[in-house]
C-alpha positions as CSV (number, residue, x, y, z in Angstrom):
1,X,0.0,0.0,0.0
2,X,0.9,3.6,-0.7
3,X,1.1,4.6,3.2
4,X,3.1,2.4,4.0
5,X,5.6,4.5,1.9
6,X,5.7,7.2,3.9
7,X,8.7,7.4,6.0
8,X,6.5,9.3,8.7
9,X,4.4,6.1,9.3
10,X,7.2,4.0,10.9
11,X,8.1,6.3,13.3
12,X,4.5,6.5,14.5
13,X,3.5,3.0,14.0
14,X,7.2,2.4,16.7
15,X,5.4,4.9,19.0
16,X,2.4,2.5,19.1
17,X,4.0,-0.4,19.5
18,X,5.8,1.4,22.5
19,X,2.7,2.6,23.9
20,X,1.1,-1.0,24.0
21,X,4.1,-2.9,25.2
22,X,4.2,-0.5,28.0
23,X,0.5,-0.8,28.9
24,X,1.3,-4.3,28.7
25,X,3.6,-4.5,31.4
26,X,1.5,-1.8,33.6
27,X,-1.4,-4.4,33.2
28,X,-3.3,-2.1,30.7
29,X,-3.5,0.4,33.6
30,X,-2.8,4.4,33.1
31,X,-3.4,4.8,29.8
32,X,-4.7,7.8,29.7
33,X,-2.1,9.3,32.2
34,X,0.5,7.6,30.1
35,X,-0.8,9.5,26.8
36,X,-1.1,12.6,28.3
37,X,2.6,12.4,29.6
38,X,3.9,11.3,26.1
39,X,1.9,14.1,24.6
40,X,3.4,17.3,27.4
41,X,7.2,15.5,27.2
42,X,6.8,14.8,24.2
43,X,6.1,18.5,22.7
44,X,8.9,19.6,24.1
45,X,11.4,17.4,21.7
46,X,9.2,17.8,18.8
47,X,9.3,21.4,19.2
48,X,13.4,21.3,19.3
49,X,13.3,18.8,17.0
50,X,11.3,21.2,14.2
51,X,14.2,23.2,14.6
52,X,16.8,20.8,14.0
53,X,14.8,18.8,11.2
54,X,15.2,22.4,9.0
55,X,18.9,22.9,9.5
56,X,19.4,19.3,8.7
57,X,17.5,19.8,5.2
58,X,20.3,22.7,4.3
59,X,22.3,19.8,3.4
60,X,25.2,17.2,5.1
61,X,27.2,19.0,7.9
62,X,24.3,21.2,8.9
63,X,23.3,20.7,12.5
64,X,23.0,22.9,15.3
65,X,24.7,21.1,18.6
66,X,24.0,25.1,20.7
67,X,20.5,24.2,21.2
68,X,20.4,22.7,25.3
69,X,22.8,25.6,26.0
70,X,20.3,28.0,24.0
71,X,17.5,26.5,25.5
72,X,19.2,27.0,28.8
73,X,20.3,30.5,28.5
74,X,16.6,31.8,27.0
75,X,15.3,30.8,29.8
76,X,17.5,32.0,32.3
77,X,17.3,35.3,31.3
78,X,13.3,35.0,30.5
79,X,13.0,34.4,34.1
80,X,15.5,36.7,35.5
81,X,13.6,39.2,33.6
82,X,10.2,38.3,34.8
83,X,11.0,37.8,38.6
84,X,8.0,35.7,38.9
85,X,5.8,38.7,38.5
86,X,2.2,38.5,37.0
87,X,1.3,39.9,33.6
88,X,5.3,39.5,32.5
89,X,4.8,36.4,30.2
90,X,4.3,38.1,27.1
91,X,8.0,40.1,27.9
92,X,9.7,36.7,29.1
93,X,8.6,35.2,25.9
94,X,10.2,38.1,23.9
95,X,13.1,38.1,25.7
96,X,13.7,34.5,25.0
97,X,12.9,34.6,21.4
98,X,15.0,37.6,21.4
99,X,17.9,35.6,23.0
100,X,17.5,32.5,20.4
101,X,17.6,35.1,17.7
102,X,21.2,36.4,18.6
103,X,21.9,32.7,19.2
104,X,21.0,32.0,15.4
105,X,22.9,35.0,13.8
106,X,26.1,34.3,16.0
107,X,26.1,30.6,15.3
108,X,25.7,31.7,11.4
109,X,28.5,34.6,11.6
110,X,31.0,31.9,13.0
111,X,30.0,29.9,9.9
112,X,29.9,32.2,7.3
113,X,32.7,34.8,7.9
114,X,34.9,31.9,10.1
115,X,34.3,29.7,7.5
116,X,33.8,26.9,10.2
117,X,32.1,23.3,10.1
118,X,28.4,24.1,11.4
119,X,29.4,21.3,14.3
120,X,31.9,23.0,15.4
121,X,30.8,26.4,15.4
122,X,27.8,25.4,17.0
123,X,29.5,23.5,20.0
124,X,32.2,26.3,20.1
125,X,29.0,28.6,20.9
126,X,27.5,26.4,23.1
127,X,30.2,26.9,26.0
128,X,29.8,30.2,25.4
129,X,26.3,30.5,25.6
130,X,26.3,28.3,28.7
131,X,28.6,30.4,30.1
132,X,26.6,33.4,30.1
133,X,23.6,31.1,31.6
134,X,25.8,30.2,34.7
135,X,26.9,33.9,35.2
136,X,23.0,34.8,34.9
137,X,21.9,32.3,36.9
138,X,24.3,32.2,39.8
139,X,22.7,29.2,41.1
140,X,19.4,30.8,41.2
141,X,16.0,29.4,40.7
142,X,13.4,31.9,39.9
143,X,9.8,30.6,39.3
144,X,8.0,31.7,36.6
145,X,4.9,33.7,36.9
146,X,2.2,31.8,38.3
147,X,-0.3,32.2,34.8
148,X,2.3,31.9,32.6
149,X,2.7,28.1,34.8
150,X,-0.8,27.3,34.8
151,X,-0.7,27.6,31.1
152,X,2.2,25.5,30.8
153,X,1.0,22.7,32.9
154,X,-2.5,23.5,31.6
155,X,-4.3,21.5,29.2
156,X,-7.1,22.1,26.5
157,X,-9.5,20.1,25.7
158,X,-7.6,16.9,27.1
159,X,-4.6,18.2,25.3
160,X,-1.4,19.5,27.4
161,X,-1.2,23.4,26.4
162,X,2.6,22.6,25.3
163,X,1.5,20.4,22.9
164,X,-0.9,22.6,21.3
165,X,2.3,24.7,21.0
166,X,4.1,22.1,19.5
167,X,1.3,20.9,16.8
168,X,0.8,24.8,15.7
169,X,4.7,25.1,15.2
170,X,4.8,21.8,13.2
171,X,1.8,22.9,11.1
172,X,3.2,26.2,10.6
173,X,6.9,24.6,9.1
174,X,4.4,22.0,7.3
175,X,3.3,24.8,5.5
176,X,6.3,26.7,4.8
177,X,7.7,23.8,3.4
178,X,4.9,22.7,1.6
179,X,3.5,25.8,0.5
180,X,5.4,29.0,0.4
181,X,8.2,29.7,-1.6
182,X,11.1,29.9,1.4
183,X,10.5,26.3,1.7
184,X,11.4,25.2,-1.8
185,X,14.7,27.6,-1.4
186,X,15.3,25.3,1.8
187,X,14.7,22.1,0.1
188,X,16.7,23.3,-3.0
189,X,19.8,24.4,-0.9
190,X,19.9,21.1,0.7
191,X,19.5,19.1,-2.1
192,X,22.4,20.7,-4.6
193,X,23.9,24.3,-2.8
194,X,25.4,25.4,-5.9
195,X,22.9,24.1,-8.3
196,X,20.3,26.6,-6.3
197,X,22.8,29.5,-6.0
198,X,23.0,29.2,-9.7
199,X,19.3,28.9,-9.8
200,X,18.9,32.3,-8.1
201,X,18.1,31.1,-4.4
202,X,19.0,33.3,-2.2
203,X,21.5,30.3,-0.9
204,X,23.1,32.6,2.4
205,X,19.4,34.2,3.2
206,X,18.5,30.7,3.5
207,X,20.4,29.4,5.7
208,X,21.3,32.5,7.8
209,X,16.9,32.7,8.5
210,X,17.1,28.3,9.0
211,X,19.8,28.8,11.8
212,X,18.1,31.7,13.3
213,X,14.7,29.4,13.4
214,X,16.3,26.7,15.2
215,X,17.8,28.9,18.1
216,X,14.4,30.4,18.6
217,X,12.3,26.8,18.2
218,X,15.3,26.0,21.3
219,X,14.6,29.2,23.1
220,X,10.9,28.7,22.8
221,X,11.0,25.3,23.5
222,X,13.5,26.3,26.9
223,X,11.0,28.9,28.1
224,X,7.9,26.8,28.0
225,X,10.0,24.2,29.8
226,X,11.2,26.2,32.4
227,X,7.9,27.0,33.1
228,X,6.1,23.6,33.1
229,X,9.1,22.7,35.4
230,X,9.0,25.5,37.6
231,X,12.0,27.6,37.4
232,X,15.6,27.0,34.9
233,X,18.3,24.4,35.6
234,X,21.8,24.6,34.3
235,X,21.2,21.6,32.7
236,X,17.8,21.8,31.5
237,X,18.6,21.4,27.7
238,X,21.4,18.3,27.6
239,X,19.1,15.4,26.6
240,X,17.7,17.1,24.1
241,X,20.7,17.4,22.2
242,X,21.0,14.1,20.7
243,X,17.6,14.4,21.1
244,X,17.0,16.4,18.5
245,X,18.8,14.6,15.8
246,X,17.5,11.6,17.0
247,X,14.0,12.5,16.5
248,X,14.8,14.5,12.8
249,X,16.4,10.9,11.3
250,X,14.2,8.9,13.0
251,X,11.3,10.3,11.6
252,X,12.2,9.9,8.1
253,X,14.1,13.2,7.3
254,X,17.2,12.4,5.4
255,X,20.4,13.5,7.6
256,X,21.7,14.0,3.5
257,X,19.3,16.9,3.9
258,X,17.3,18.6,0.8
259,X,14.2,16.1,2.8
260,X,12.2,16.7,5.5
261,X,9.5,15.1,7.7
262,X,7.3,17.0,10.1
263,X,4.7,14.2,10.8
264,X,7.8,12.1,11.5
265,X,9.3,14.3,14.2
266,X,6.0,14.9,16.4
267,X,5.9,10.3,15.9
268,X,9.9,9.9,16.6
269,X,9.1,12.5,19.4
270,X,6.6,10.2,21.4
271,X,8.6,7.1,20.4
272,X,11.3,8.5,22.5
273,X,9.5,9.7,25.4
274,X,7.7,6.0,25.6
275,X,10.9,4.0,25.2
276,X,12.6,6.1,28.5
277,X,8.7,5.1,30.0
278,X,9.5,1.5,28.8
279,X,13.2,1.6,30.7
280,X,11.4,3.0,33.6
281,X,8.7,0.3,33.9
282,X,11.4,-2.4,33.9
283,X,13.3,-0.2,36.8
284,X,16.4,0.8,35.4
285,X,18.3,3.1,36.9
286,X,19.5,6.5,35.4
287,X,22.6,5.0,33.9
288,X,21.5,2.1,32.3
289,X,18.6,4.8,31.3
290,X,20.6,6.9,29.6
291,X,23.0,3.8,28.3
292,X,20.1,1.4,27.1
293,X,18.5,4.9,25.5
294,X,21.5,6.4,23.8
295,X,22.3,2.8,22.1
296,X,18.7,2.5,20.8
297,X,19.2,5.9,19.2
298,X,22.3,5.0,17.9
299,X,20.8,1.8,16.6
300,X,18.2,3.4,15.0
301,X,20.3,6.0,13.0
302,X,22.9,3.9,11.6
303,X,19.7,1.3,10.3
304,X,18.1,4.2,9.1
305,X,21.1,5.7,7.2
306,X,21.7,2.1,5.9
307,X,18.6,2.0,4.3
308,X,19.1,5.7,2.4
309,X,22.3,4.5,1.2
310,X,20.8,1.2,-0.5
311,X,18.3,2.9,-2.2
Protein backbone atom coordinates (compact mmCIF):
# COMPACT_ATOMS: atom_id res chain seq x y z
CA UNK A 1 0.00 0.00 0.00
CA UNK A 2 0.90 3.63 -0.71
CA UNK A 3 1.08 4.58 3.16
CA UNK A 4 3.06 2.39 4.01
CA UNK A 5 5.62 4.51 1.86
CA UNK A 6 5.66 7.18 3.95
CA UNK A 7 8.70 7.42 6.01
CA UNK A 8 6.50 9.28 8.67
CA UNK A 9 4.37 6.11 9.30
CA UNK A 10 7.16 4.05 10.91
CA UNK A 11 8.09 6.33 13.34
CA UNK A 12 4.45 6.46 14.51
CA UNK A 13 3.53 3.04 14.01
CA UNK A 14 7.25 2.40 16.71
CA UNK A 15 5.39 4.86 18.99
CA UNK A 16 2.36 2.52 19.14
CA UNK A 17 4.01 -0.40 19.47
CA UNK A 18 5.81 1.36 22.46
CA UNK A 19 2.68 2.59 23.93
CA UNK A 20 1.12 -0.97 24.04
CA UNK A 21 4.10 -2.86 25.20
CA UNK A 22 4.23 -0.51 28.03
CA UNK A 23 0.46 -0.81 28.92
CA UNK A 24 1.27 -4.35 28.66
CA UNK A 25 3.61 -4.46 31.38
CA UNK A 26 1.47 -1.84 33.59
CA UNK A 27 -1.41 -4.44 33.21
CA UNK A 28 -3.27 -2.06 30.75
CA UNK A 29 -3.53 0.45 33.62
CA UNK A 30 -2.80 4.39 33.15
CA UNK A 31 -3.36 4.78 29.76
CA UNK A 32 -4.70 7.78 29.66
CA UNK A 33 -2.07 9.26 32.24
CA UNK A 34 0.50 7.57 30.07
CA UNK A 35 -0.83 9.53 26.78
CA UNK A 36 -1.08 12.64 28.33
CA UNK A 37 2.64 12.44 29.57
CA UNK A 38 3.88 11.34 26.06
CA UNK A 39 1.85 14.06 24.58
CA UNK A 40 3.38 17.33 27.38
CA UNK A 41 7.22 15.55 27.20
CA UNK A 42 6.85 14.79 24.24
CA UNK A 43 6.05 18.45 22.69
CA UNK A 44 8.88 19.59 24.11
CA UNK A 45 11.42 17.39 21.73
CA UNK A 46 9.20 17.84 18.85
CA UNK A 47 9.34 21.43 19.19
CA UNK A 48 13.38 21.29 19.29
CA UNK A 49 13.26 18.77 16.96
CA UNK A 50 11.25 21.24 14.21
CA UNK A 51 14.23 23.21 14.56
CA UNK A 52 16.79 20.84 14.00
CA UNK A 53 14.82 18.84 11.22
CA UNK A 54 15.21 22.40 9.03
CA UNK A 55 18.85 22.87 9.55
CA UNK A 56 19.43 19.25 8.69
CA UNK A 57 17.52 19.85 5.18
CA UNK A 58 20.28 22.72 4.35
CA UNK A 59 22.26 19.77 3.40
CA UNK A 60 25.20 17.16 5.09
CA UNK A 61 27.23 18.99 7.91
CA UNK A 62 24.31 21.20 8.93
CA UNK A 63 23.34 20.67 12.49
CA UNK A 64 22.98 22.93 15.30
CA UNK A 65 24.65 21.07 18.56
CA UNK A 66 24.03 25.09 20.67
CA UNK A 67 20.54 24.16 21.21
CA UNK A 68 20.42 22.74 25.34
CA UNK A 69 22.81 25.57 25.97
CA UNK A 70 20.28 28.00 23.96
CA UNK A 71 17.51 26.45 25.49
CA UNK A 72 19.15 27.00 28.79
CA UNK A 73 20.29 30.52 28.50
CA UNK A 74 16.59 31.80 26.98
CA UNK A 75 15.31 30.81 29.76
CA UNK A 76 17.54 32.01 32.30
CA UNK A 77 17.31 35.35 31.32
CA UNK A 78 13.32 35.01 30.45
CA UNK A 79 12.97 34.43 34.14
CA UNK A 80 15.51 36.72 35.50
CA UNK A 81 13.62 39.18 33.57
CA UNK A 82 10.25 38.33 34.77
CA UNK A 83 11.02 37.84 38.57
CA UNK A 84 7.99 35.69 38.91
CA UNK A 85 5.76 38.72 38.52
CA UNK A 86 2.20 38.50 37.03
CA UNK A 87 1.31 39.92 33.56
CA UNK A 88 5.32 39.53 32.53
CA UNK A 89 4.78 36.39 30.20
CA UNK A 90 4.28 38.11 27.09
CA UNK A 91 7.97 40.06 27.95
CA UNK A 92 9.66 36.74 29.09
CA UNK A 93 8.56 35.21 25.89
CA UNK A 94 10.21 38.05 23.89
CA UNK A 95 13.13 38.06 25.69
CA UNK A 96 13.70 34.51 24.99
CA UNK A 97 12.88 34.59 21.40
CA UNK A 98 15.04 37.64 21.43
CA UNK A 99 17.91 35.61 22.98
CA UNK A 100 17.47 32.49 20.35
CA UNK A 101 17.61 35.11 17.67
CA UNK A 102 21.18 36.40 18.60
CA UNK A 103 21.89 32.71 19.19
CA UNK A 104 21.01 31.98 15.43
CA UNK A 105 22.93 34.96 13.84
CA UNK A 106 26.10 34.25 15.99
CA UNK A 107 26.08 30.61 15.27
CA UNK A 108 25.69 31.67 11.38
CA UNK A 109 28.52 34.57 11.56
CA UNK A 110 31.03 31.92 13.04
CA UNK A 111 30.01 29.89 9.87
CA UNK A 112 29.88 32.22 7.31
CA UNK A 113 32.66 34.85 7.94
CA UNK A 114 34.92 31.91 10.09
CA UNK A 115 34.28 29.66 7.47
CA UNK A 116 33.76 26.89 10.25
CA UNK A 117 32.15 23.34 10.06
CA UNK A 118 28.37 24.07 11.43
CA UNK A 119 29.42 21.26 14.32
CA UNK A 120 31.88 22.99 15.38
CA UNK A 121 30.77 26.41 15.37
CA UNK A 122 27.81 25.37 17.04
CA UNK A 123 29.49 23.53 20.02
CA UNK A 124 32.18 26.28 20.06
CA UNK A 125 29.00 28.65 20.86
CA UNK A 126 27.50 26.43 23.14
CA UNK A 127 30.23 26.95 25.98
CA UNK A 128 29.78 30.16 25.38
CA UNK A 129 26.31 30.50 25.55
CA UNK A 130 26.32 28.28 28.68
CA UNK A 131 28.63 30.38 30.06
CA UNK A 132 26.57 33.40 30.11
CA UNK A 133 23.62 31.14 31.65
CA UNK A 134 25.79 30.24 34.75
CA UNK A 135 26.89 33.92 35.21
CA UNK A 136 22.99 34.82 34.95
CA UNK A 137 21.88 32.34 36.86
CA UNK A 138 24.29 32.23 39.84
CA UNK A 139 22.72 29.24 41.10
CA UNK A 140 19.40 30.76 41.21
CA UNK A 141 15.99 29.42 40.73
CA UNK A 142 13.37 31.91 39.89
CA UNK A 143 9.78 30.61 39.26
CA UNK A 144 7.96 31.70 36.63
CA UNK A 145 4.93 33.68 36.88
CA UNK A 146 2.18 31.75 38.28
CA UNK A 147 -0.29 32.22 34.84
CA UNK A 148 2.34 31.89 32.64
CA UNK A 149 2.73 28.05 34.84
CA UNK A 150 -0.84 27.32 34.75
CA UNK A 151 -0.74 27.59 31.12
CA UNK A 152 2.24 25.50 30.77
CA UNK A 153 0.96 22.70 32.89
CA UNK A 154 -2.52 23.48 31.62
CA UNK A 155 -4.26 21.45 29.19
CA UNK A 156 -7.07 22.12 26.48
CA UNK A 157 -9.53 20.06 25.66
CA UNK A 158 -7.58 16.93 27.11
CA UNK A 159 -4.64 18.16 25.28
CA UNK A 160 -1.43 19.45 27.42
CA UNK A 161 -1.19 23.44 26.42
CA UNK A 162 2.60 22.64 25.31
CA UNK A 163 1.52 20.39 22.91
CA UNK A 164 -0.88 22.56 21.33
CA UNK A 165 2.27 24.71 20.97
CA UNK A 166 4.13 22.08 19.51
CA UNK A 167 1.28 20.86 16.75
CA UNK A 168 0.79 24.79 15.69
CA UNK A 169 4.71 25.11 15.21
CA UNK A 170 4.79 21.80 13.18
CA UNK A 171 1.76 22.88 11.15
CA UNK A 172 3.17 26.21 10.55
CA UNK A 173 6.95 24.55 9.13
CA UNK A 174 4.39 21.98 7.30
CA UNK A 175 3.32 24.82 5.50
CA UNK A 176 6.25 26.74 4.79
CA UNK A 177 7.75 23.82 3.40
CA UNK A 178 4.88 22.68 1.55
CA UNK A 179 3.51 25.81 0.46
CA UNK A 180 5.44 29.00 0.43
CA UNK A 181 8.23 29.70 -1.57
CA UNK A 182 11.11 29.89 1.45
CA UNK A 183 10.54 26.28 1.73
CA UNK A 184 11.37 25.15 -1.83
CA UNK A 185 14.67 27.64 -1.38
CA UNK A 186 15.34 25.29 1.84
CA UNK A 187 14.71 22.10 0.05
CA UNK A 188 16.71 23.31 -3.00
CA UNK A 189 19.78 24.42 -0.86
CA UNK A 190 19.87 21.12 0.74
CA UNK A 191 19.51 19.14 -2.14
CA UNK A 192 22.35 20.72 -4.56
CA UNK A 193 23.95 24.31 -2.80
CA UNK A 194 25.38 25.40 -5.93
CA UNK A 195 22.86 24.11 -8.26
CA UNK A 196 20.25 26.65 -6.26
CA UNK A 197 22.81 29.54 -6.01
CA UNK A 198 22.99 29.20 -9.68
CA UNK A 199 19.33 28.92 -9.85
CA UNK A 200 18.86 32.35 -8.13
CA UNK A 201 18.08 31.08 -4.44
CA UNK A 202 18.99 33.27 -2.21
CA UNK A 203 21.48 30.34 -0.85
CA UNK A 204 23.05 32.58 2.36
CA UNK A 205 19.41 34.20 3.20
CA UNK A 206 18.48 30.75 3.52
CA UNK A 207 20.40 29.39 5.71
CA UNK A 208 21.32 32.52 7.80
CA UNK A 209 16.88 32.65 8.53
CA UNK A 210 17.13 28.32 9.05
CA UNK A 211 19.78 28.77 11.82
CA UNK A 212 18.14 31.66 13.33
CA UNK A 213 14.75 29.39 13.38
CA UNK A 214 16.34 26.72 15.24
CA UNK A 215 17.78 28.88 18.08
CA UNK A 216 14.38 30.35 18.55
CA UNK A 217 12.29 26.82 18.22
CA UNK A 218 15.27 25.99 21.25
CA UNK A 219 14.59 29.24 23.07
CA UNK A 220 10.94 28.69 22.82
CA UNK A 221 11.02 25.31 23.54
CA UNK A 222 13.49 26.31 26.90
CA UNK A 223 11.01 28.93 28.14
CA UNK A 224 7.86 26.78 28.00
CA UNK A 225 10.05 24.17 29.76
CA UNK A 226 11.19 26.21 32.42
CA UNK A 227 7.93 27.00 33.12
CA UNK A 228 6.06 23.64 33.10
CA UNK A 229 9.05 22.69 35.39
CA UNK A 230 9.02 25.52 37.62
CA UNK A 231 12.04 27.60 37.40
CA UNK A 232 15.58 27.03 34.89
CA UNK A 233 18.28 24.38 35.63
CA UNK A 234 21.78 24.61 34.30
CA UNK A 235 21.22 21.64 32.68
CA UNK A 236 17.80 21.76 31.52
CA UNK A 237 18.61 21.42 27.74
CA UNK A 238 21.41 18.28 27.62
CA UNK A 239 19.06 15.40 26.65
CA UNK A 240 17.67 17.11 24.09
CA UNK A 241 20.74 17.44 22.23
CA UNK A 242 20.97 14.11 20.70
CA UNK A 243 17.59 14.39 21.10
CA UNK A 244 16.96 16.38 18.50
CA UNK A 245 18.82 14.58 15.76
CA UNK A 246 17.46 11.65 16.96
CA UNK A 247 13.96 12.53 16.54
CA UNK A 248 14.75 14.45 12.82
CA UNK A 249 16.40 10.90 11.32
CA UNK A 250 14.17 8.90 13.04
CA UNK A 251 11.35 10.27 11.62
CA UNK A 252 12.19 9.85 8.07
CA UNK A 253 14.11 13.19 7.35
CA UNK A 254 17.19 12.38 5.44
CA UNK A 255 20.38 13.50 7.64
CA UNK A 256 21.74 13.96 3.48
CA UNK A 257 19.31 16.93 3.86
CA UNK A 258 17.34 18.55 0.82
CA UNK A 259 14.25 16.12 2.77
CA UNK A 260 12.21 16.71 5.53
CA UNK A 261 9.47 15.06 7.70
CA UNK A 262 7.28 16.95 10.08
CA UNK A 263 4.66 14.21 10.81
CA UNK A 264 7.76 12.08 11.54
CA UNK A 265 9.26 14.28 14.18
CA UNK A 266 6.05 14.89 16.39
CA UNK A 267 5.95 10.35 15.94
CA UNK A 268 9.86 9.91 16.63
CA UNK A 269 9.14 12.48 19.45
CA UNK A 270 6.60 10.19 21.39
CA UNK A 271 8.55 7.11 20.38
CA UNK A 272 11.35 8.45 22.48
CA UNK A 273 9.55 9.70 25.38
CA UNK A 274 7.74 6.03 25.57
CA UNK A 275 10.92 4.02 25.23
CA UNK A 276 12.64 6.08 28.48
CA UNK A 277 8.73 5.11 30.03
CA UNK A 278 9.48 1.52 28.79
CA UNK A 279 13.21 1.56 30.72
CA UNK A 280 11.43 3.03 33.58
CA UNK A 281 8.70 0.26 33.93
CA UNK A 282 11.38 -2.38 33.87
CA UNK A 283 13.34 -0.17 36.79
CA UNK A 284 16.36 0.82 35.39
CA UNK A 285 18.32 3.14 36.87
CA UNK A 286 19.50 6.48 35.40
CA UNK A 287 22.61 4.98 33.95
CA UNK A 288 21.46 2.07 32.28
CA UNK A 289 18.62 4.83 31.34
CA UNK A 290 20.64 6.95 29.58
CA UNK A 291 23.03 3.82 28.34
CA UNK A 292 20.15 1.37 27.10
CA UNK A 293 18.54 4.93 25.49
CA UNK A 294 21.45 6.38 23.76
CA UNK A 295 22.26 2.84 22.14
CA UNK A 296 18.70 2.54 20.77
CA UNK A 297 19.23 5.85 19.25
CA UNK A 298 22.28 5.00 17.90
CA UNK A 299 20.81 1.78 16.65
CA UNK A 300 18.17 3.37 14.96
CA UNK A 301 20.28 5.99 13.00
CA UNK A 302 22.86 3.93 11.65
CA UNK A 303 19.73 1.33 10.30
CA UNK A 304 18.08 4.18 9.11
CA UNK A 305 21.13 5.66 7.25
CA UNK A 306 21.67 2.11 5.92
CA UNK A 307 18.58 1.99 4.32
CA UNK A 308 19.06 5.72 2.39
CA UNK A 309 22.33 4.51 1.24
CA UNK A 310 20.75 1.21 -0.50
CA UNK A 311 18.34 2.95 -2.17
Amino acid sequence: MIIFAKPWLWSWLAAAAAFVLILGLTGGRGAGELAYAALSFGAFAAIVGLGQMLVITLGPGNVDLSIPATMTLAATLALKAMGGEPGMAFAGLAIALGVGAAAGIANYALIFLLRLPPIIATLAASLVYQSFAIWSNRGLRIKPPEGLADFATGRFLGVPNVAWVGLALAVAVWVLLERAVAGRWLLATGQNLRAARLAGVPVELVRVCTYVAVAMFAALAGYLLASFSGGAALNMGAEYLLMSIAVVVIGGSSIAGGNSNVPGVWGAALFMFLVVSMLNSYGAGAGARNVLTGAIIIAIVIAASTRRLRT
